[in-house]
C-alpha positions in Angstrom: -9.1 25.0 2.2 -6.1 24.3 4.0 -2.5 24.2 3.2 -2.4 20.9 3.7 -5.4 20.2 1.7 -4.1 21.9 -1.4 -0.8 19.9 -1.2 -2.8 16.6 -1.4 -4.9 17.4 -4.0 -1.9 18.8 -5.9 -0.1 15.4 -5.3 -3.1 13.6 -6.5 -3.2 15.7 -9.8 0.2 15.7 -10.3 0.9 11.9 -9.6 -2.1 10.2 -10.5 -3.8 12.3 -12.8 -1.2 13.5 -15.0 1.0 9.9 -15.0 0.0 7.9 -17.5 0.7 4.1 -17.9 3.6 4.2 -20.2 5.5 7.1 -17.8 4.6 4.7 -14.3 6.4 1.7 -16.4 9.6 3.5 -17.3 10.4 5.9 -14.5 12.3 4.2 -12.4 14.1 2.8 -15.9 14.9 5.9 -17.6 16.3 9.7 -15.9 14.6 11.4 -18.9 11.0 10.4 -18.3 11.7 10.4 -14.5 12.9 14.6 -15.2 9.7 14.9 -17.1 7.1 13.2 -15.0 8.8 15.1 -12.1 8.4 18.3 -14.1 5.0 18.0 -14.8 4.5 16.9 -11.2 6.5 19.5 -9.5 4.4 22.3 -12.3 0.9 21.4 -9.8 2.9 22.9 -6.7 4.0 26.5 -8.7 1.9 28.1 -6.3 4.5 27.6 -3.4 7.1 29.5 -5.1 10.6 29.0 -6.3 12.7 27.2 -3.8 9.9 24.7 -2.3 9.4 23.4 -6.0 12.9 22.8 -5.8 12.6 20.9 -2.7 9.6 19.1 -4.5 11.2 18.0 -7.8 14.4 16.7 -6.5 12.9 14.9 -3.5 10.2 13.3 -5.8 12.8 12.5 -8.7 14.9 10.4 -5.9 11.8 8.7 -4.2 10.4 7.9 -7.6 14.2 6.2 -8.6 13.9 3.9 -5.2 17.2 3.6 -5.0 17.6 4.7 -1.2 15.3 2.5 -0.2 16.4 -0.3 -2.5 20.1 0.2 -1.0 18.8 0.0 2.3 17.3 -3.4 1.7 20.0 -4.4 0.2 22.4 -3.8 3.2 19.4 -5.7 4.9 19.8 -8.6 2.9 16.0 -8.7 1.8 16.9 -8.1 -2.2 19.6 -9.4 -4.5 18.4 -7.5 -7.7 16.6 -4.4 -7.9 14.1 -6.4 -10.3 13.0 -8.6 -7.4 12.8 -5.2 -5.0 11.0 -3.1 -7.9 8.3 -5.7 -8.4 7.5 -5.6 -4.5 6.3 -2.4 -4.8 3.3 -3.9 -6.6 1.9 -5.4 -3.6 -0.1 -3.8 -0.7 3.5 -3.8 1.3 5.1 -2.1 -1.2 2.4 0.7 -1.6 2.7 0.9 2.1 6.2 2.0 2.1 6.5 4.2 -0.9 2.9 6.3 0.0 4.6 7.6 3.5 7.8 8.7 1.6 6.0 11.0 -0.6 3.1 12.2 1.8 6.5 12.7 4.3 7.7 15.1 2.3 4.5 17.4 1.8 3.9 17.2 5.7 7.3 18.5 5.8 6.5 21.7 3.2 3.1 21.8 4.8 5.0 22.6 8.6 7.4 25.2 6.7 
């Protein structure tokens, strides 16, 4: 199995498997259950040592907040309320944007 392998099943695990319902609702709400899903998230990539789980948990605790990319639109002029811009990322076009950001990342650990 290759590197890059291992980081995409540990991305599924950690993000799909180990999220529950109630977590995915209040993430982007609350820095507390953000810290812990990103915890439990960044725990699946242990294997990669000290300093790239660093990487991993901060990286994923910011993409998971949206704010960059919420500020961006917002200098854009597509969003007035990060209501409106949180529910967009319900739709295909929204998965289409926030999927890169965190399979960016791992490409990025996976070319270390």
């Amino acid at each position: 199995m290759t590197l890059l392998e291992k980081l995409i099943i540990c991305h599924f695990v950690g993000d799909w498997l180990f999220q529950n319902q109630y977590i995915a609702d209040r993430k982007t709400k609350d820095h507390a259950i953000r810290a812990m899903h990103c915890a439990i998230y960044t725990a699946c990539f242990c294997w990669l040592g000290f300093w790239p789980c660093v990487y991993i948990f901060v990286t994923h605790f910011v993409i998971d907040s949206y704010m960059p990319l919420y500020y961006f639109r917002k200098l854009r002029g597509d969003y007035k309320n990060l209501d409106e811009f949180k529910e967009s990322f319900k739709t295909p076009a929204g998965f289409m944007v926030n999927y890169p950001a965190h399979k960016g990342r791992g490409f990025l650990l996976h070319w270390r």
